[in-house]
TORPA-4810 file (N, C-alpha, C, O; in nm, 3 decimals):
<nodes>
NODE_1_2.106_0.020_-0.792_1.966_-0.020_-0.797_1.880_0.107_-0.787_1.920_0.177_-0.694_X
NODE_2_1.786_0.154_-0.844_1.671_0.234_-0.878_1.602_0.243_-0.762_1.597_0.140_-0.695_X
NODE_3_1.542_0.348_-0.719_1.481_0.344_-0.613_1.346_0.271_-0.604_1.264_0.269_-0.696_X
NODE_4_1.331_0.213_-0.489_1.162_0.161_-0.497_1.072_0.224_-0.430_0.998_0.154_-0.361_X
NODE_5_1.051_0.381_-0.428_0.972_0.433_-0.353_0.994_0.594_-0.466_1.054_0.622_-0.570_X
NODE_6_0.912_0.658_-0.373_0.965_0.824_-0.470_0.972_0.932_-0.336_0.876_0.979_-0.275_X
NODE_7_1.115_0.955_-0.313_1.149_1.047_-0.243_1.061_1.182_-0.259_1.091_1.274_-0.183_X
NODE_8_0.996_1.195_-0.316_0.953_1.374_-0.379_0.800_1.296_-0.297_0.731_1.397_-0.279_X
NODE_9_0.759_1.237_-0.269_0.614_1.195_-0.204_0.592_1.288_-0.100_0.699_1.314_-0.044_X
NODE_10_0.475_1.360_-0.042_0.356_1.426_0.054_0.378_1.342_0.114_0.426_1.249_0.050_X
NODE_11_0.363_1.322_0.242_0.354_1.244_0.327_0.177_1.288_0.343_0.147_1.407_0.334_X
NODE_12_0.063_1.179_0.366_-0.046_1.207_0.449_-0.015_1.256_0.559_0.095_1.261_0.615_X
NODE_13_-0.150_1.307_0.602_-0.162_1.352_0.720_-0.311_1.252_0.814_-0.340_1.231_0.932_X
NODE_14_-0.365_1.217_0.690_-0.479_1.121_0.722_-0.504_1.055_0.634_-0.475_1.105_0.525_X
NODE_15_-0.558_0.933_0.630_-0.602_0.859_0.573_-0.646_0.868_0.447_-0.642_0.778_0.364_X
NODE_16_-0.695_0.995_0.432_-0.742_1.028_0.286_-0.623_1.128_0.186_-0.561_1.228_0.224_X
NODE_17_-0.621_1.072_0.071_-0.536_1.146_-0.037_-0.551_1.308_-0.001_-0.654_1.373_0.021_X
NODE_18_-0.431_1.344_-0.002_-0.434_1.511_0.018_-0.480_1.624_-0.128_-0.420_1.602_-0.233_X
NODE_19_-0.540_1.691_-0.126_-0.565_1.732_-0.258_-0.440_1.832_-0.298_-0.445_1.882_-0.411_X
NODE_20_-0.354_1.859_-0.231_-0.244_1.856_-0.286_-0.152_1.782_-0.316_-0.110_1.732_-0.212_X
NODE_21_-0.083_1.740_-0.419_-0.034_1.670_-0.474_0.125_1.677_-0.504_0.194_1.611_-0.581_X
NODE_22_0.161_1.798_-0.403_0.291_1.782_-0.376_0.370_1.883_-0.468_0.492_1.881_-0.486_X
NODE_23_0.249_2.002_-0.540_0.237_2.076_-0.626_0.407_2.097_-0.715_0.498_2.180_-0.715_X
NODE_24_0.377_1.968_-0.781_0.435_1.908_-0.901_0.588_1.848_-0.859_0.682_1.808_-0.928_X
NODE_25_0.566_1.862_-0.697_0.697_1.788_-0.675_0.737_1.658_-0.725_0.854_1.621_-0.734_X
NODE_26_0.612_1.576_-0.763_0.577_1.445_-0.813_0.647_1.489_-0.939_0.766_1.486_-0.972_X
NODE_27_0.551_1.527_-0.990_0.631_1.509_-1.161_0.556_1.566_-1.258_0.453_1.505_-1.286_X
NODE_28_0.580_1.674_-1.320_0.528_1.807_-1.412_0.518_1.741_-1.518_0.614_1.676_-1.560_X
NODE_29_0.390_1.746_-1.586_0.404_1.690_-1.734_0.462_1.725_-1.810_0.482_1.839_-1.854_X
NODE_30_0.516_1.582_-1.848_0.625_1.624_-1.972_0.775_1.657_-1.916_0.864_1.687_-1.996_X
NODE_31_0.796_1.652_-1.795_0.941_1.687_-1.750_0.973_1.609_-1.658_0.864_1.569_-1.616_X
NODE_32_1.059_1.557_-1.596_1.113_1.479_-1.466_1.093_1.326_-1.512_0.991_1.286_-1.567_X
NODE_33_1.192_1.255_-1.485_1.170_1.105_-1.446_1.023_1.044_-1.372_0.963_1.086_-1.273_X
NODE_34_0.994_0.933_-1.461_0.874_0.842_-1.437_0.896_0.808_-1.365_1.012_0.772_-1.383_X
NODE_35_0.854_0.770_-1.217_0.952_0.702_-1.142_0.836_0.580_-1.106_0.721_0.608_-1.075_X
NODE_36_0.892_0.428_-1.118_0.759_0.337_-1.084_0.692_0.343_-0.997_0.572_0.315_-0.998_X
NODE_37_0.761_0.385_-0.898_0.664_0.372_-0.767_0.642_0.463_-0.692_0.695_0.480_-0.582_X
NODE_38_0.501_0.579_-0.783_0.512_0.706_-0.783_0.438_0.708_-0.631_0.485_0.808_-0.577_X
NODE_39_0.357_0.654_-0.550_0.284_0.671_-0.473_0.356_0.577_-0.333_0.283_0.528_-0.247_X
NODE_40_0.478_0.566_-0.331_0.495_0.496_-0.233_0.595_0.611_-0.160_0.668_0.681_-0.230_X
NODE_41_0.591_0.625_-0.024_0.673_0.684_0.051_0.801_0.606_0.151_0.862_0.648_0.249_X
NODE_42_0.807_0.498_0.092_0.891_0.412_0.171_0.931_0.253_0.045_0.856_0.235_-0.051_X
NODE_43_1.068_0.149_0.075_1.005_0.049_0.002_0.913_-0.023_0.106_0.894_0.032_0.215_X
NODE_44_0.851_-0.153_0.075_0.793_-0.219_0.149_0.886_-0.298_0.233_1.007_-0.323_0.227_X
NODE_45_0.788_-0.330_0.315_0.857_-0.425_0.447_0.831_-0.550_0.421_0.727_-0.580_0.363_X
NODE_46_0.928_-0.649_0.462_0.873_-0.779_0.423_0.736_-0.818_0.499_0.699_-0.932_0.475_X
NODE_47_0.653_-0.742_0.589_0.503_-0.722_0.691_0.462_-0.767_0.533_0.442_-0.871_0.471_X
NODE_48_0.461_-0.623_0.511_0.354_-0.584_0.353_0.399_-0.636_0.251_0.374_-0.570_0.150_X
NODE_49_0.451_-0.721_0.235_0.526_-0.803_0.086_0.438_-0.951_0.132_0.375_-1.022_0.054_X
NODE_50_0.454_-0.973_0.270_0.438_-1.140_0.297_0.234_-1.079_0.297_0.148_-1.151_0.245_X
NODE_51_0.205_-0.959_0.356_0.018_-0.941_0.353_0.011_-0.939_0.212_-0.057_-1.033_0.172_X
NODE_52_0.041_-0.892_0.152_0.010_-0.840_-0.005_0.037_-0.995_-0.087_-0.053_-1.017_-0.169_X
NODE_53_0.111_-1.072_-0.083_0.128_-1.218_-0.061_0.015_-1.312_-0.070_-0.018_-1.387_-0.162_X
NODE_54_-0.051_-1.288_0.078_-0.134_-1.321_0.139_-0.262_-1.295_0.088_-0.357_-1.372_0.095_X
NODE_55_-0.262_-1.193_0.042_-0.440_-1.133_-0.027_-0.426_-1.167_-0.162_-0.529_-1.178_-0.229_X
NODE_56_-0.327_-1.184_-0.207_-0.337_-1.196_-0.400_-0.397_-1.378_-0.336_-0.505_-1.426_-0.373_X
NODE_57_-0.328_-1.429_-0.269_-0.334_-1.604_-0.274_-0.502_-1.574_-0.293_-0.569_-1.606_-0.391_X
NODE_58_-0.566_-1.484_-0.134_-0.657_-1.499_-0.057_-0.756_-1.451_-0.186_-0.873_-1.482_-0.164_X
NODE_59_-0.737_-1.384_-0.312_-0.837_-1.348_-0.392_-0.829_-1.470_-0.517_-0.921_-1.501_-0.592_X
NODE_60_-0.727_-1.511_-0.514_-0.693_-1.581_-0.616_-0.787_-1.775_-0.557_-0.795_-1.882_-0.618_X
NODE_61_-0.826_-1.740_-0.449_-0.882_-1.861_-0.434_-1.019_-1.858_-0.377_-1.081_-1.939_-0.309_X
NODE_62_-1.052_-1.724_-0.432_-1.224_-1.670_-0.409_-1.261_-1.611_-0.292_-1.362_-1.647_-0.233_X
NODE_63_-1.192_-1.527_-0.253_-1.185_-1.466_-0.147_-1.248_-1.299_-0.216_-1.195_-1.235_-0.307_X
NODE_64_-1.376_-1.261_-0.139_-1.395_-1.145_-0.225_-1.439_-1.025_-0.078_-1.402_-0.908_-0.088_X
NODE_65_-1.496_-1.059_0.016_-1.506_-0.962_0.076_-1.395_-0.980_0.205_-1.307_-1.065_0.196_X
NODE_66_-1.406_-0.891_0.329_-1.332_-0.844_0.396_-1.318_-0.971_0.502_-1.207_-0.995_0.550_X
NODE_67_-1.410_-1.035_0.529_-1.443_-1.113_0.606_-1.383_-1.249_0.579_-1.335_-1.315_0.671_X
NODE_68_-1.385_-1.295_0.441_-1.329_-1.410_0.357_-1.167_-1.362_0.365_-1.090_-1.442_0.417_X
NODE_69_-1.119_-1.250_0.321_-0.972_-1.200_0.327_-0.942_-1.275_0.484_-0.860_-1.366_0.490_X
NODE_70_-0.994_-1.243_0.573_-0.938_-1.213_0.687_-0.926_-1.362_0.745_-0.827_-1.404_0.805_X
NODE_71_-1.039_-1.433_0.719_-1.055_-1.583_0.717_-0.934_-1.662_0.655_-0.852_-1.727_0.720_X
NODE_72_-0.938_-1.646_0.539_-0.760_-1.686_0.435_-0.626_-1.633_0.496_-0.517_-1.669_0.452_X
NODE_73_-0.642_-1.537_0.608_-0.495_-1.486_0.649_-0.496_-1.579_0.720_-0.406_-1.663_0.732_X
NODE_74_-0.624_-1.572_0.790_-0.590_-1.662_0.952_-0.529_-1.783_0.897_-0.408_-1.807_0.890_X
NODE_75_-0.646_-1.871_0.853_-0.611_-1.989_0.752_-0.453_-2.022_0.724_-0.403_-2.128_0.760_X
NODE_76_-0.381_-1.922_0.656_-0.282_-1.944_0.628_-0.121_-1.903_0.684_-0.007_-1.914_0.638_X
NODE_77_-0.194_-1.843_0.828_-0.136_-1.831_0.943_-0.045_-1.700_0.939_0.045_-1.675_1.020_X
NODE_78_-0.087_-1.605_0.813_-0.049_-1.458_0.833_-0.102_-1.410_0.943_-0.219_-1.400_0.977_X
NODE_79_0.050_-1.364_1.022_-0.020_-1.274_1.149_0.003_-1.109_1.131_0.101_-1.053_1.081_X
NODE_80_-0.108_-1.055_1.183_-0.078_-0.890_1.179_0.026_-0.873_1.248_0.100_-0.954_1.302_X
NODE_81_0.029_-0.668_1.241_0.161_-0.632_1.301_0.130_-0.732_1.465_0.206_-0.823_1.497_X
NODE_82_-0.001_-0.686_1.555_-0.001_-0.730_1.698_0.021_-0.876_1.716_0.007_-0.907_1.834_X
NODE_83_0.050_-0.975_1.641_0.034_-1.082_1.615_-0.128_-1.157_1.657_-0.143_-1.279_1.663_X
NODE_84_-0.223_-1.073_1.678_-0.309_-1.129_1.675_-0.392_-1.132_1.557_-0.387_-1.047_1.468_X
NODE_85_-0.516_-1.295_1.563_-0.591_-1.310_1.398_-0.673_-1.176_1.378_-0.707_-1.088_1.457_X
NODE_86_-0.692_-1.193_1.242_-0.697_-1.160_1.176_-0.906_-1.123_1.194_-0.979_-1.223_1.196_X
NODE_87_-0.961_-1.007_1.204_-1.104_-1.013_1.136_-1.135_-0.925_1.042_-1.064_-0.857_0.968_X
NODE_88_-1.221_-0.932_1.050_-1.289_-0.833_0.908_-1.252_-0.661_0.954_-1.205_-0.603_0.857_X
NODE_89_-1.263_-0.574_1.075_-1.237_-0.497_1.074_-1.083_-0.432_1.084_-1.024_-0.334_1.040_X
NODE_90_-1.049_-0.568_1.182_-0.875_-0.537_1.180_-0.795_-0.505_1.001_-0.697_-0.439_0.963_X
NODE_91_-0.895_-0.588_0.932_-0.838_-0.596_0.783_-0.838_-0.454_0.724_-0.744_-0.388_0.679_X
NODE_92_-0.994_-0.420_0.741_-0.994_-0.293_0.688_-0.960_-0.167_0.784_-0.987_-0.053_0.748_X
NODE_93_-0.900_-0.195_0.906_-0.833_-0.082_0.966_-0.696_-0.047_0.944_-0.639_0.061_0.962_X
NODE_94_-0.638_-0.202_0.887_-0.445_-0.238_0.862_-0.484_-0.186_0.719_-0.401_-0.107_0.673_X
NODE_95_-0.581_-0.209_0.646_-0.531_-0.118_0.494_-0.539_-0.037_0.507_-0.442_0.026_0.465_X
NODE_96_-0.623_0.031_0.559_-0.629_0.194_0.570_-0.531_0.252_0.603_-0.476_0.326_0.521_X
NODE_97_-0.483_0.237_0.724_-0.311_0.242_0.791_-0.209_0.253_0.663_-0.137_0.348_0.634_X
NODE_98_-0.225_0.132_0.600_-0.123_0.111_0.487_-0.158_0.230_0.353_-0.067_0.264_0.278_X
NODE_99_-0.269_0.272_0.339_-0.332_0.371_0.224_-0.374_0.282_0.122_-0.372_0.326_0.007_X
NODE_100_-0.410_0.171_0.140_-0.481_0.129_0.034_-0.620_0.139_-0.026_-0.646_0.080_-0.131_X
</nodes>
């Protein structure tokens, strides 16, 4: 099986994209394997398979800001890592965490 992550990945150091880019450890144009899942440093956990789950439902049924997301987790009884619900800032503090 193919990997689902890309070993050659930067690890952050913060939250924000590093402006180095891992100076072409990623992948030199025109040379090295495409690899799909150029930006992931790990595969996912079933956490982030069952949230990611959870937000496609939560957009897919008109869910548009942070507050409505977080409302649809509770709703549908996704619990965060602490197992506690879900609000609008916890949402956008767990993506950030995650690099989304």
């Amino acid at each position: 099986m193919p990997e689902q992550f890309n070993i050659r990945l930067t690890t952050w150091k913060a939250n924000e994209p590093s402006p180095h880019a891992g100076l072409g450890m990623v992948e030199a144009p025109g040379e090295g394997l495409n690899l799909r899942w150029q930006s992931r440093e790990s595969e996912p956990t079933d956490y982030e398979n069952a949230l990611a789950d959870a937000i496609e439902g939560a957009y897919l049924a008109g869910a548009r800001t942070a507050q409505q997301f977080a409302d649809h987790l509770n709703a549908a009884g996704v619990a965060s890592l602490s197992g506690r619900g879900w609000s609008a800032e916890a949402l956008e503090e767990e993506m950030a965490r995650l690099g989304y």
